[in-house]
C-alpha positions in Angstrom: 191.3 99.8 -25.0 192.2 96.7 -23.3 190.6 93.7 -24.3 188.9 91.5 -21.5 188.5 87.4 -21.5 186.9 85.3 -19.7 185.7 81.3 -19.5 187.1 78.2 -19.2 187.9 75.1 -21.5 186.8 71.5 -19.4 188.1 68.3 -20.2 186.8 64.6 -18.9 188.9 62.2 -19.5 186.8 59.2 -21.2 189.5 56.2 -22.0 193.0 55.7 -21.6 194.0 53.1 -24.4 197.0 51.4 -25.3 198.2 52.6 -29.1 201.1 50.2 -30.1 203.5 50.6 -26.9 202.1 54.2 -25.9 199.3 54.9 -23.8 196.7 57.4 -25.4 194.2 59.2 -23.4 191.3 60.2 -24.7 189.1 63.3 -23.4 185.9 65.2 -24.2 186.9 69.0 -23.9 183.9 72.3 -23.5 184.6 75.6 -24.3 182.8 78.7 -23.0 184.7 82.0 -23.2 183.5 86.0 -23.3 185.7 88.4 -25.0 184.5 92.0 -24.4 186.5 95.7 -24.3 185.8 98.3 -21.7 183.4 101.4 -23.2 185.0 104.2 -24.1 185.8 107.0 -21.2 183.9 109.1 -23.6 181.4 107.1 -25.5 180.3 110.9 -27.0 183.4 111.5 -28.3 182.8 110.9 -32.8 185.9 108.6 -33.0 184.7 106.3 -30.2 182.9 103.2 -31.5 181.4 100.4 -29.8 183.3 98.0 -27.5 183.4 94.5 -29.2 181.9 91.4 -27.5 181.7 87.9 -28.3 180.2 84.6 -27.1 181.9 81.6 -27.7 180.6 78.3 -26.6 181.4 74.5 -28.4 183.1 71.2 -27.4 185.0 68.2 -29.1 187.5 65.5 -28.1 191.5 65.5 -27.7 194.0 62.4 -27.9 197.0 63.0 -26.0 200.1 60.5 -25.8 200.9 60.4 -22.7 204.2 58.2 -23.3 205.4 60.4 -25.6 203.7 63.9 -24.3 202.2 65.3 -27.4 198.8 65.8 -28.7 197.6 62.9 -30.9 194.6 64.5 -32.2 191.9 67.4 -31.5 189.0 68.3 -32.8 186.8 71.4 -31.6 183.9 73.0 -33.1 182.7 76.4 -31.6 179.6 78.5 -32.4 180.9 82.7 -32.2 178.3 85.2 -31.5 178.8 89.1 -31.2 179.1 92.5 -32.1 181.9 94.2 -34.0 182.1 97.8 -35.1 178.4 97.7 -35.2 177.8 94.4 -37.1 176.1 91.5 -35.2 178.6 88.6 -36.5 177.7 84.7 -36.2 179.2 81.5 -37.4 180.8 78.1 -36.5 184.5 77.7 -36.0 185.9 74.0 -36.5 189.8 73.7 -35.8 191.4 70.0 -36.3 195.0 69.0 -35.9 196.9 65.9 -35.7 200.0 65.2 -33.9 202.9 63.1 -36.2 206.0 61.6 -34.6 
């Protein structure tokens, strides 16, 4: 079954500040996003199980050189919700990175 997604990310751009002689802007990003799979066409059938779905939602703040057009620094934490194979499943995601040149 094909899996279906949906939401958007949003970024406001908060500052853009001088970092040696590049230019850095800095943002607040949200994330709100719906993963889900069709049913089954035969949801009687004993090897059909039920369709995935998850709610994600979260926010955090990007750095992006804009001189040099590479991501300075990110930081997003997002709160998953769903069900899987018939396990309700919740938890926090937290994904960093930092850009080197």
């Amino acid at each position: 079954r094909p899996l279906g997604m949906t939401g958007q990310v949003r970024m406001h751009l908060i500052a853009i500040d001088q970092d040696g002689p590049d230019r850095v802007a800095r943002f607040e990003q949200t994330l709100d996003m719906t993963i889900d799979t069709p049913a089954p066409a035969d949801p009687d059938s004993p090897n059909a199980a039920p369709a995935p779905t998850f709610k994600m939602s979260g926010g955090g703040t990007l750095e992006w050189n804009l001189d040099r057009g590479f991501v300075k620094a990110s930081d997003m934490q997002t709160t998953v919700e769903g069900q899987m194979l018939g396990a309700h499943m919740q938890g926090t995601m937290r994904a960093t990175m930092a850009g080197t040149y």
